[in-house]
HTML snippet that shows the backbone in 3Dmol.js (N, CA, C, O; Angstrom):
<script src="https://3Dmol.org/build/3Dmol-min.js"></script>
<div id="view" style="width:600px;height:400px;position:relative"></div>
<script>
const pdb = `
ATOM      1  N   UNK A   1       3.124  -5.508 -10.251  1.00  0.00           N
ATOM      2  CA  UNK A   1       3.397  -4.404  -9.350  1.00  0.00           C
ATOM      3  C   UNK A   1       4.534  -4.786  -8.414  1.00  0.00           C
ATOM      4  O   UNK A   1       4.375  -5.415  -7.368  1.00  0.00           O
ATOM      5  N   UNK A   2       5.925  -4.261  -8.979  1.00  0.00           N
ATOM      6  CA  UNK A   2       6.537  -4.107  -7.864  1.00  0.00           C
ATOM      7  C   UNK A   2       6.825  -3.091  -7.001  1.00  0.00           C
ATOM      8  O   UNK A   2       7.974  -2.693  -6.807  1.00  0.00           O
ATOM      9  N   UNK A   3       5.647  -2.554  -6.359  1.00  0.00           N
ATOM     10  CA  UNK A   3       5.577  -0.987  -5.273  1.00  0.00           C
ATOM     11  C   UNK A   3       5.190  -1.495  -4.268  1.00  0.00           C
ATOM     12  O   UNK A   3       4.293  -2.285  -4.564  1.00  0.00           O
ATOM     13  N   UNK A   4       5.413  -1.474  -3.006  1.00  0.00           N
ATOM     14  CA  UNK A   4       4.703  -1.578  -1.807  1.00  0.00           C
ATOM     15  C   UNK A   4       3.830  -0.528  -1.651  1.00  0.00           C
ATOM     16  O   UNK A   4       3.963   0.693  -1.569  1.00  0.00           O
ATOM     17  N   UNK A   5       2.891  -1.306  -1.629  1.00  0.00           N
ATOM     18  CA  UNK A   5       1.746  -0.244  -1.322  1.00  0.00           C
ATOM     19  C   UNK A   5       1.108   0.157  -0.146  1.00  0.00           C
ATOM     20  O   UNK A   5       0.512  -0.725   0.471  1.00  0.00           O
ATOM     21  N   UNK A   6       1.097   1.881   0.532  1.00  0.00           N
ATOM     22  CA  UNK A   6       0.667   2.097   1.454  1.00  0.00           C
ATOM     23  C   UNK A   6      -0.587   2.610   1.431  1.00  0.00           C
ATOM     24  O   UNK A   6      -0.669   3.623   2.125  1.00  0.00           O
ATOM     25  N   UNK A   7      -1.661   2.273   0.860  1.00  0.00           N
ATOM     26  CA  UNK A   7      -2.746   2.587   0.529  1.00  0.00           C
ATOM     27  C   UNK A   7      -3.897   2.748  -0.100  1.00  0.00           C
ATOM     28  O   UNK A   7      -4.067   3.904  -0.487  1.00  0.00           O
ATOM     29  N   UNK A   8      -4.985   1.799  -0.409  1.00  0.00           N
ATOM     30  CA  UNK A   8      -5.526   1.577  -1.693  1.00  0.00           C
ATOM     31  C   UNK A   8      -6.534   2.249  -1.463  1.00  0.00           C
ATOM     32  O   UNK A   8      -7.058   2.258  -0.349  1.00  0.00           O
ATOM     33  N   UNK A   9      -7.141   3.173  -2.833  1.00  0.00           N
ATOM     34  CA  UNK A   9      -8.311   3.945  -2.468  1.00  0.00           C
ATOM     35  C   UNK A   9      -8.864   3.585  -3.809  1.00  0.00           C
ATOM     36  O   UNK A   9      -8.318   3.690  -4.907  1.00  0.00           O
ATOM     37  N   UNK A  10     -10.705   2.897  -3.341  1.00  0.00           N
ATOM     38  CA  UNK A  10     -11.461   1.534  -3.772  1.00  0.00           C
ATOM     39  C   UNK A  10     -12.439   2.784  -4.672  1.00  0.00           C
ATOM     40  O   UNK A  10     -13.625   2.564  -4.427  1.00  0.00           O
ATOM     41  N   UNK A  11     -12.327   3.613  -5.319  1.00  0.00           N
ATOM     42  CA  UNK A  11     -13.090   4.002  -6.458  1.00  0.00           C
ATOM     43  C   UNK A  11     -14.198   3.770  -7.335  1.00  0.00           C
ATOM     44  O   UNK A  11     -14.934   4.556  -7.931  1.00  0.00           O
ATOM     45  N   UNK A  12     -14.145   2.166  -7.273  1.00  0.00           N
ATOM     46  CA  UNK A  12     -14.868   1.641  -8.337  1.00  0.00           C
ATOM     47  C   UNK A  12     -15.911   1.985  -8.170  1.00  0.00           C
ATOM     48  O   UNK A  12     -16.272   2.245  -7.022  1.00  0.00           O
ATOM     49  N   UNK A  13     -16.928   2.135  -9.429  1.00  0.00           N
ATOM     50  CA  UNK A  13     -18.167   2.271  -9.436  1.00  0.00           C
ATOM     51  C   UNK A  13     -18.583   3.667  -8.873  1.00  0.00           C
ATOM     52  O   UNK A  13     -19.634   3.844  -8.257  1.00  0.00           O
ATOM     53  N   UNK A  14     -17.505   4.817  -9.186  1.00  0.00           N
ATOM     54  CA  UNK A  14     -17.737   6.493  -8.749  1.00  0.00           C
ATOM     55  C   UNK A  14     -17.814   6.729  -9.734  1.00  0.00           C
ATOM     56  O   UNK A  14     -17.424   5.847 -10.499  1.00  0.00           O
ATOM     57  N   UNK A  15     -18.215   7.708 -10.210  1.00  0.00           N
ATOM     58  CA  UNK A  15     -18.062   8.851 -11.602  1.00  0.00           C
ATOM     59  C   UNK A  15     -17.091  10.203 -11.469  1.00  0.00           C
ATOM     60  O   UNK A  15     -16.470  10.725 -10.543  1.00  0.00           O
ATOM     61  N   UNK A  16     -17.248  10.435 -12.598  1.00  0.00           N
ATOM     62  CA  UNK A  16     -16.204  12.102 -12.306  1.00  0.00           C
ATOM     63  C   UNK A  16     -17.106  12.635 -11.738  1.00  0.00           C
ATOM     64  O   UNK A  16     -18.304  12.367 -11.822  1.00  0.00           O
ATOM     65  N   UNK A  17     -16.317  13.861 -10.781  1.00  0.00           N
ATOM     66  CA  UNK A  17     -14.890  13.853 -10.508  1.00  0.00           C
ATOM     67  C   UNK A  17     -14.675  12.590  -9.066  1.00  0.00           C
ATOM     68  O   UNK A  17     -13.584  12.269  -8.596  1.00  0.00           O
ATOM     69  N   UNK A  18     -15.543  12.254  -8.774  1.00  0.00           N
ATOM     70  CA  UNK A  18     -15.051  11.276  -7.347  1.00  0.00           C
ATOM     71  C   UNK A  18     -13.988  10.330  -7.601  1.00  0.00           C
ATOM     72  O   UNK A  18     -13.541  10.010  -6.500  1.00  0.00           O
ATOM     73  N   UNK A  19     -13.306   9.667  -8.621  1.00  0.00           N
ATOM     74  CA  UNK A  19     -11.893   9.218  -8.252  1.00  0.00           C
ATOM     75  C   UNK A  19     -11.082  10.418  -8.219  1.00  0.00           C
ATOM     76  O   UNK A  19     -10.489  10.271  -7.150  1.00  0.00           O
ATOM     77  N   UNK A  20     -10.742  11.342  -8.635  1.00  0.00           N
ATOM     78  CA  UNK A  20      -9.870  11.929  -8.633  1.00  0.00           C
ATOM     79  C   UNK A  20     -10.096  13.257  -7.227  1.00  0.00           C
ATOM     80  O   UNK A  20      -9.140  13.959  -6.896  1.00  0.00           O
ATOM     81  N   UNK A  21     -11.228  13.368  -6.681  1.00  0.00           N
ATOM     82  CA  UNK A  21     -11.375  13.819  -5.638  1.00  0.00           C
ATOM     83  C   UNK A  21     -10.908  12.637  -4.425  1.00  0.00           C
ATOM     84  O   UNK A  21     -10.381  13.054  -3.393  1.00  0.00           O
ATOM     85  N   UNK A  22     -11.124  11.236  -4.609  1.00  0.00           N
ATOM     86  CA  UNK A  22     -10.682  10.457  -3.618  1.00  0.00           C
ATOM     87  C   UNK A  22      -9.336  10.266  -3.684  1.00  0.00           C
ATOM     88  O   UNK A  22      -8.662  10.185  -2.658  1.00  0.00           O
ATOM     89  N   UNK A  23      -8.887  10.190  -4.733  1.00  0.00           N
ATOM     90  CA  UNK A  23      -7.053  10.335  -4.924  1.00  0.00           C
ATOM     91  C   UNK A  23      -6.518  11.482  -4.107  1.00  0.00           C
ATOM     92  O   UNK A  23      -5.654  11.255  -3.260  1.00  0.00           O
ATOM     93  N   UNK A  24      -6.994  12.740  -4.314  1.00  0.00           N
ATOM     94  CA  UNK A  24      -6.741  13.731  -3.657  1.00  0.00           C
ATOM     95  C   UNK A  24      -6.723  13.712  -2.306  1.00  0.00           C
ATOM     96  O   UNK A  24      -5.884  14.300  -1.623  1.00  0.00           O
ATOM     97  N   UNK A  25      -7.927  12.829  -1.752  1.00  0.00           N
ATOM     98  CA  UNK A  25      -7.613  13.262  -0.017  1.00  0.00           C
ATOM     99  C   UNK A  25      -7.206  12.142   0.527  1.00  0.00           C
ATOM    100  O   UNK A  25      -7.151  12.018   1.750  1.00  0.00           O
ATOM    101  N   UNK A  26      -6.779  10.931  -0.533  1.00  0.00           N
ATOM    102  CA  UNK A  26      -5.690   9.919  -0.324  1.00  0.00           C
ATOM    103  C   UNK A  26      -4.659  10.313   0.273  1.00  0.00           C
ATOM    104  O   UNK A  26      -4.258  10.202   1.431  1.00  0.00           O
ATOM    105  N   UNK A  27      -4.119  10.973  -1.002  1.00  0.00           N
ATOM    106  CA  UNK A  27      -2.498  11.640  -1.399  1.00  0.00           C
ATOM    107  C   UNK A  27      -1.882  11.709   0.304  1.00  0.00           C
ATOM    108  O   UNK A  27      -0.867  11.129   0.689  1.00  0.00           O
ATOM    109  N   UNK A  28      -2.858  12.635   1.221  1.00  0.00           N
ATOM    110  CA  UNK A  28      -2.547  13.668   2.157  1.00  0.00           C
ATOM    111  C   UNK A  28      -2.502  12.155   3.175  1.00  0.00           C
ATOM    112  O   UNK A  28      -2.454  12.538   4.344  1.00  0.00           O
ATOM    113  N   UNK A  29      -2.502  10.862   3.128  1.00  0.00           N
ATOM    114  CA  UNK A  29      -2.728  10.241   4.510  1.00  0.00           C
ATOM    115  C   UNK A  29      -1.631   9.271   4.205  1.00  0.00           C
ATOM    116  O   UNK A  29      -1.669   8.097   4.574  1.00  0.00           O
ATOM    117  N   UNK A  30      -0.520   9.872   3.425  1.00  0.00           N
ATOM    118  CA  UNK A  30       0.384   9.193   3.177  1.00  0.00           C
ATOM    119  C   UNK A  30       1.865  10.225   3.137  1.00  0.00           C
ATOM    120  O   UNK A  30       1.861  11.455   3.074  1.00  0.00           O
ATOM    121  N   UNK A  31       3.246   9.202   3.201  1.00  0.00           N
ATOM    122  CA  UNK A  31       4.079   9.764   3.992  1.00  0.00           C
ATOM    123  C   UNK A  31       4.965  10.454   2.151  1.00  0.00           C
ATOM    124  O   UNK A  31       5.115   9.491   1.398  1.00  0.00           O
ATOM    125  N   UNK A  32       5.345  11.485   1.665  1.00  0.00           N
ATOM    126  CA  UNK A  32       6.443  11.688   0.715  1.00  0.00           C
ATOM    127  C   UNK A  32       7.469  10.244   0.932  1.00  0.00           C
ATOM    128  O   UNK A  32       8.130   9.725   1.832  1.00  0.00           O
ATOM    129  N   UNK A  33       7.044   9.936  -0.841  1.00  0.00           N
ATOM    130  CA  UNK A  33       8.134   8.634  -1.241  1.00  0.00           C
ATOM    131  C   UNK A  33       7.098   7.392  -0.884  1.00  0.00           C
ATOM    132  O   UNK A  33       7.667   6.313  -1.048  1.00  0.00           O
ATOM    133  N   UNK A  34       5.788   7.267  -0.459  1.00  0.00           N
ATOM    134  CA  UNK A  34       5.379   5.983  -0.163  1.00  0.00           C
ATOM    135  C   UNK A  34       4.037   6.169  -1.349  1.00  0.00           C
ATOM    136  O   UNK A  34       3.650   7.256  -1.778  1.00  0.00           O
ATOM    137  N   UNK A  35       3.608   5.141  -1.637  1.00  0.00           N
ATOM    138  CA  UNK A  35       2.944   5.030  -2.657  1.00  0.00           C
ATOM    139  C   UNK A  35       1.514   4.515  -2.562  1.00  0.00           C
ATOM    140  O   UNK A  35       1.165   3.784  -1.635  1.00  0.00           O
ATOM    141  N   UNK A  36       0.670   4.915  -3.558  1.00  0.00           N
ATOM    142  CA  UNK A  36      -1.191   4.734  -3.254  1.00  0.00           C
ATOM    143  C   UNK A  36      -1.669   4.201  -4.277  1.00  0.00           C
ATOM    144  O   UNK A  36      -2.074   5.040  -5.081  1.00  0.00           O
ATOM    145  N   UNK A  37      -1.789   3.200  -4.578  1.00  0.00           N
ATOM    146  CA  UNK A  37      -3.041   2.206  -4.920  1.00  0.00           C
ATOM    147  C   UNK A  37      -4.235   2.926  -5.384  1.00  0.00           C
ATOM    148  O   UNK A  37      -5.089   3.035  -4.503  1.00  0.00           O
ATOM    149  N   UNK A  38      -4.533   3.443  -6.503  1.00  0.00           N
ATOM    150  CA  UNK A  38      -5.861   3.524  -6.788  1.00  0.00           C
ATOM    151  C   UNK A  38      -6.596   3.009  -8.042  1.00  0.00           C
ATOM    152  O   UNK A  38      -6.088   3.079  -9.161  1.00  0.00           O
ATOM    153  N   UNK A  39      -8.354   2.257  -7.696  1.00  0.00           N
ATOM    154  CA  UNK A  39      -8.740   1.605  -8.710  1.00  0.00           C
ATOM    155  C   UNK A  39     -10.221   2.460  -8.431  1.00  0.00           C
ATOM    156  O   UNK A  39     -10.937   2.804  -7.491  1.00  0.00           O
ATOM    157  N   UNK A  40     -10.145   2.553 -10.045  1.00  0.00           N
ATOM    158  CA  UNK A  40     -11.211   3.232 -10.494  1.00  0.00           C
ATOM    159  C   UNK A  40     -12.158   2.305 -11.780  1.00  0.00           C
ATOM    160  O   UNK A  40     -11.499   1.397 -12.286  1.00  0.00           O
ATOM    161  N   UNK A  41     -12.819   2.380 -12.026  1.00  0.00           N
ATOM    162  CA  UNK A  41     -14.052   1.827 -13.443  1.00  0.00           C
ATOM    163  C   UNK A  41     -14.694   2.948 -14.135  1.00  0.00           C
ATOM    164  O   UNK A  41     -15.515   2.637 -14.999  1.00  0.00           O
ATOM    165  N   UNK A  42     -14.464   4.274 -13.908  1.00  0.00           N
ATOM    166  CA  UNK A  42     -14.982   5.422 -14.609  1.00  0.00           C
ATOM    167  C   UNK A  42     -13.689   5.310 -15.431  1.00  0.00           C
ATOM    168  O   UNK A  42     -12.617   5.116 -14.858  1.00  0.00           O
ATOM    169  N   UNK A  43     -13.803   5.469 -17.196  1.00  0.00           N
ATOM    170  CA  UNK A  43     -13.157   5.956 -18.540  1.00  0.00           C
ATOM    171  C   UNK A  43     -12.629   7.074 -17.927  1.00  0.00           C
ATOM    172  O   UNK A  43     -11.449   7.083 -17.573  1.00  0.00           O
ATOM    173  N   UNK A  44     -13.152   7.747 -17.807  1.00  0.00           N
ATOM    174  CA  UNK A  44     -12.873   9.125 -17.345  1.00  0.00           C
ATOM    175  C   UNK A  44     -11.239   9.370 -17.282  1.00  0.00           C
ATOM    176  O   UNK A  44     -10.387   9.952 -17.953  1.00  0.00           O
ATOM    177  N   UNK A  45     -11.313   8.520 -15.985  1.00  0.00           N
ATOM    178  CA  UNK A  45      -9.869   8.064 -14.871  1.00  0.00           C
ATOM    179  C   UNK A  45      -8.825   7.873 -15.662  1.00  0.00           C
ATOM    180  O   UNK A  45      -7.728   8.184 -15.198  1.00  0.00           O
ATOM    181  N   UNK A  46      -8.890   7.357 -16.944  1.00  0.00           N
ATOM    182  CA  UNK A  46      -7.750   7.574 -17.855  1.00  0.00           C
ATOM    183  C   UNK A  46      -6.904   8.626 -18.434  1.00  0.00           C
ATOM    184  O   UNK A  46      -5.756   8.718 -18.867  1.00  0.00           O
ATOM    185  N   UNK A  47      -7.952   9.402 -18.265  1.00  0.00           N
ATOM    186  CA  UNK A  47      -6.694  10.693 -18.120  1.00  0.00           C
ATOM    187  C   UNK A  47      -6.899  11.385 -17.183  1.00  0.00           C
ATOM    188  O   UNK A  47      -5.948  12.165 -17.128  1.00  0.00           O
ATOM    189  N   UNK A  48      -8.028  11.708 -15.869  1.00  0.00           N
ATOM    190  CA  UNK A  48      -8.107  12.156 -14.639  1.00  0.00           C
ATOM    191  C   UNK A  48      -6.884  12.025 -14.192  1.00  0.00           C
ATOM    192  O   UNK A  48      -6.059  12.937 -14.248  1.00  0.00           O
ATOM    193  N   UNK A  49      -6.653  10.865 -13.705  1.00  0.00           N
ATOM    194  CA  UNK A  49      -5.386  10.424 -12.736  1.00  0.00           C
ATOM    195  C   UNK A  49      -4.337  11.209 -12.833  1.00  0.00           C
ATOM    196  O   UNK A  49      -3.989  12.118 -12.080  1.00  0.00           O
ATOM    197  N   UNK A  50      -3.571  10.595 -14.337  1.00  0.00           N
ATOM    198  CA  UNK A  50      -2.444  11.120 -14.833  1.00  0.00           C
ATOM    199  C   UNK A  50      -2.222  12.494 -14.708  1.00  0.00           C
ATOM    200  O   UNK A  50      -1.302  13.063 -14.120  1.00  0.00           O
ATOM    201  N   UNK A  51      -3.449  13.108 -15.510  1.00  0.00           N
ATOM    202  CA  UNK A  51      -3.301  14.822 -15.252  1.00  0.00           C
ATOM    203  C   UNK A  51      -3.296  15.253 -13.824  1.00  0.00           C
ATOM    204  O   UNK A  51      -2.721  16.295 -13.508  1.00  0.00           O
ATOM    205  N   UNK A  52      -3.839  14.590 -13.040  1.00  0.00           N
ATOM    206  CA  UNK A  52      -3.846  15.145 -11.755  1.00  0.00           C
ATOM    207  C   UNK A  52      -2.656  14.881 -10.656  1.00  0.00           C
ATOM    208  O   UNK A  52      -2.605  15.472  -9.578  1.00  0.00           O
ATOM    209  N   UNK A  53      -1.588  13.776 -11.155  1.00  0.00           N
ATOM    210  CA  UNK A  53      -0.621  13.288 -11.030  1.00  0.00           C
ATOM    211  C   UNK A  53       0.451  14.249 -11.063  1.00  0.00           C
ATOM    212  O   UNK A  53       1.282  14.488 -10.187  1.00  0.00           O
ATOM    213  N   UNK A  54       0.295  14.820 -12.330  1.00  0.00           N
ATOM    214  CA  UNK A  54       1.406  15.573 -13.081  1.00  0.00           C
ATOM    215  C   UNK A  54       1.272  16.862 -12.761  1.00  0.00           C
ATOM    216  O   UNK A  54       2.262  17.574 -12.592  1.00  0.00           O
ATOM    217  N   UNK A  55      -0.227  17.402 -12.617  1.00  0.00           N
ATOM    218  CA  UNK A  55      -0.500  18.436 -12.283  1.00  0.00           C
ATOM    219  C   UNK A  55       0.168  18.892 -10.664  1.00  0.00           C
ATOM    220  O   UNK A  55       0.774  19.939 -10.434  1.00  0.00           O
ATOM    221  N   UNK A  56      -0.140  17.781  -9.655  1.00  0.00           N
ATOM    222  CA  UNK A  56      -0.269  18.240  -8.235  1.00  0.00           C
ATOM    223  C   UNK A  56       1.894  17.801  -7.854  1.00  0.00           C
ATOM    224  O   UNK A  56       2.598  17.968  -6.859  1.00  0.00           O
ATOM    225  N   UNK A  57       2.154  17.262  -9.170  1.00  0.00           N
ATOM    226  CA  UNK A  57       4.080  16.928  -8.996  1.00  0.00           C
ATOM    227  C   UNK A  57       4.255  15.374  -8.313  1.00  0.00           C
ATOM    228  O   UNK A  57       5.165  14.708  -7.820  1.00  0.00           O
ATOM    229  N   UNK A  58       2.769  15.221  -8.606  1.00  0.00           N
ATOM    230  CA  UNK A  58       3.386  13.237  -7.599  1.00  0.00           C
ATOM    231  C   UNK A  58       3.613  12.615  -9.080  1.00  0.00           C
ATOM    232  O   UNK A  58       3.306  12.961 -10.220  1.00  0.00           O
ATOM    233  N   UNK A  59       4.532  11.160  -8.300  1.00  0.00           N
ATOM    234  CA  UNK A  59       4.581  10.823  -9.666  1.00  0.00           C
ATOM    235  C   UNK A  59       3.841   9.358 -10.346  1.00  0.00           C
ATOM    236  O   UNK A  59       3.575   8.308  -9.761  1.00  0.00           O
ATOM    237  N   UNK A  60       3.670   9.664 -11.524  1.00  0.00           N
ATOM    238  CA  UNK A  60       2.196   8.192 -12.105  1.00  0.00           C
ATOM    239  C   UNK A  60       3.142   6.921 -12.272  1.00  0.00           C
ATOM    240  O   UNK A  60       4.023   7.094 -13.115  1.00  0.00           O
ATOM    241  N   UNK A  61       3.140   5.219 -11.408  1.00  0.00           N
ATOM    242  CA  UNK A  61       4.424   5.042 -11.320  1.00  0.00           C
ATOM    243  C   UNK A  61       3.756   4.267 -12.449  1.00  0.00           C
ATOM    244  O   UNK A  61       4.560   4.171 -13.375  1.00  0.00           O
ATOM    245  N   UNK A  62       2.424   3.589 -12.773  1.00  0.00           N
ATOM    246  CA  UNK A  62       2.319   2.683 -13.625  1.00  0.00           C
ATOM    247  C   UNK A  62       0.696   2.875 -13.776  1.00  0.00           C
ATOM    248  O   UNK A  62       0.137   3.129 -12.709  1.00  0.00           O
ATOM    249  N   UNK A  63      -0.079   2.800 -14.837  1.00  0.00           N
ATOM    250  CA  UNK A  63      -1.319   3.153 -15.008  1.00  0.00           C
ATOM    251  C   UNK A  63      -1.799   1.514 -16.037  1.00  0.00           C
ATOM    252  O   UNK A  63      -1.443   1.564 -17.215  1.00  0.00           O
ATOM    253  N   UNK A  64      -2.540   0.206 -15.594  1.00  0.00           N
ATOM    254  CA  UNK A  64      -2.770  -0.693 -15.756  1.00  0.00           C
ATOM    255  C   UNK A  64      -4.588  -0.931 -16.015  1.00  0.00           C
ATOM    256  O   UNK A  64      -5.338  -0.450 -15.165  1.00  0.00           O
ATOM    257  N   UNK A  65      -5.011  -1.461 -16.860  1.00  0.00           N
ATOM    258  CA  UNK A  65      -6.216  -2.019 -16.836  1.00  0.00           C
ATOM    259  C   UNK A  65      -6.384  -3.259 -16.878  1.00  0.00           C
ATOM    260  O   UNK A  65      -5.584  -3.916 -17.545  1.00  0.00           O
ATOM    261  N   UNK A  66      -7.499  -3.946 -16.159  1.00  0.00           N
ATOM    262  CA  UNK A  66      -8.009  -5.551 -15.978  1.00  0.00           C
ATOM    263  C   UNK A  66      -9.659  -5.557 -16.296  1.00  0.00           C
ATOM    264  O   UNK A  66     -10.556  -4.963 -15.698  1.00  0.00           O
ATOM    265  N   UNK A  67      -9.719  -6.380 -17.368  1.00  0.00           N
ATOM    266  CA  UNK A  67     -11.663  -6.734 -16.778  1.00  0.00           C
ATOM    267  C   UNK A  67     -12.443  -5.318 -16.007  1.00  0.00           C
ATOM    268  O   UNK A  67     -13.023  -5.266 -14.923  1.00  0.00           O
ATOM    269  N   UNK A  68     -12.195  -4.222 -17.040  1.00  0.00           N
ATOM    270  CA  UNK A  68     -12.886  -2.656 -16.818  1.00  0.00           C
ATOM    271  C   UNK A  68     -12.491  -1.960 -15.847  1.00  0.00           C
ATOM    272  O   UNK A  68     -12.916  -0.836 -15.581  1.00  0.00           O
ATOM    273  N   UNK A  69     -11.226  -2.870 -14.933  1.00  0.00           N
ATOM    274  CA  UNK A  69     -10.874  -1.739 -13.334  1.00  0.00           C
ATOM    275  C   UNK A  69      -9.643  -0.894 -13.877  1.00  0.00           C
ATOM    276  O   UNK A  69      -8.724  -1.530 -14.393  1.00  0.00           O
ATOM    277  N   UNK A  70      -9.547   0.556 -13.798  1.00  0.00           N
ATOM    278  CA  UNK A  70      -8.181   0.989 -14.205  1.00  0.00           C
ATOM    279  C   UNK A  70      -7.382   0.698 -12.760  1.00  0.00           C
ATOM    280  O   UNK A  70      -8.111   0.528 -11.784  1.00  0.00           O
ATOM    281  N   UNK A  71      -5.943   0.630 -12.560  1.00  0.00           N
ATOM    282  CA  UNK A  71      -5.506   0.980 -11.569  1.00  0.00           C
ATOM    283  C   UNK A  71      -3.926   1.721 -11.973  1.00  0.00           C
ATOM    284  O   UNK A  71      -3.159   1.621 -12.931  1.00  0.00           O
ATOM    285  N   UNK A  72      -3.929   2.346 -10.935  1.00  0.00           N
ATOM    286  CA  UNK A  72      -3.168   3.546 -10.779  1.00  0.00           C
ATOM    287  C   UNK A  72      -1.969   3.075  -9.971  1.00  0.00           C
ATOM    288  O   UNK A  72      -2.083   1.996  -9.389  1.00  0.00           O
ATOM    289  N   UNK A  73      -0.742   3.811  -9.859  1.00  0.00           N
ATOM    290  CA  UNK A  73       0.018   3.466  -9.166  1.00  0.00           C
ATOM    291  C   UNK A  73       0.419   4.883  -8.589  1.00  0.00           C
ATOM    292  O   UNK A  73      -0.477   5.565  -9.086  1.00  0.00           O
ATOM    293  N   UNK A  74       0.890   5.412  -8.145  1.00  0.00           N
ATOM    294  CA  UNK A  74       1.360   6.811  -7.545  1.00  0.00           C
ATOM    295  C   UNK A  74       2.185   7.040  -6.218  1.00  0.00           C
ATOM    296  O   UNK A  74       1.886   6.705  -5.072  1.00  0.00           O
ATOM    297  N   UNK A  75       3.349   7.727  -6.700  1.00  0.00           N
ATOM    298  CA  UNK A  75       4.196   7.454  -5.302  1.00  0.00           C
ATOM    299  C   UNK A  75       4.110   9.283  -5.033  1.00  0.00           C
ATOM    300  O   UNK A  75       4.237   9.992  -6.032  1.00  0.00           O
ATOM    301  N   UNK A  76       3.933   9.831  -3.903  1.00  0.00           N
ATOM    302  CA  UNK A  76       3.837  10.642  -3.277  1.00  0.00           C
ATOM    303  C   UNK A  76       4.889  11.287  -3.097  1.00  0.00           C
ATOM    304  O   UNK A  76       5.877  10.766  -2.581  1.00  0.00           O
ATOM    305  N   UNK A  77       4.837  13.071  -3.667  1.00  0.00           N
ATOM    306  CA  UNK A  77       6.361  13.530  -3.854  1.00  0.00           C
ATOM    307  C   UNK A  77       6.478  13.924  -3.063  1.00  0.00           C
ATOM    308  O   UNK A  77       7.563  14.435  -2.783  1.00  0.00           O
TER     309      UNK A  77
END
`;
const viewer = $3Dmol.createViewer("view");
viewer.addModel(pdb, "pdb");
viewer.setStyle({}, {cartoon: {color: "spectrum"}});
viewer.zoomTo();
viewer.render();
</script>
């Protein structure tokens, strides 16, 4: 990860829809152009994120998995 990150929102161990509802009221506590950290362990989140990424116009900067955590990268349009 080379993003500075202004914000990590700790998911793990939620089910749908709660990462992608916590991404959502992430998004809003951050500035356009700065970027959010999110790790999730719900399958789900593999395409939650992205679609909701693409859907709401932010953009998905890098979508990574480790040892079952997805994490997200997202910079705020």
């Amino acid at each position: 990860m080379d993003h500075q990150v202004h914000l990590t929102i700790d998911a793990k161990g939620q089910k749908c829809p709660m990462p992608v509802l916590m991404t959502s009221r992430g998004i809003k506590k951050i500035e356009s152009g700065q970027v959010m950290l999110v790790e999730a362990t719900d399958g789900g989140s593999r395409s939650d994120i992205p679609s909701w990424a693409k859907d709401t116009g932010n953009e998905l900067l890098e979508a990574t998995s480790d040892d079952g955590v997805f994490r997200y990268l997202i910079r705020k349009k």
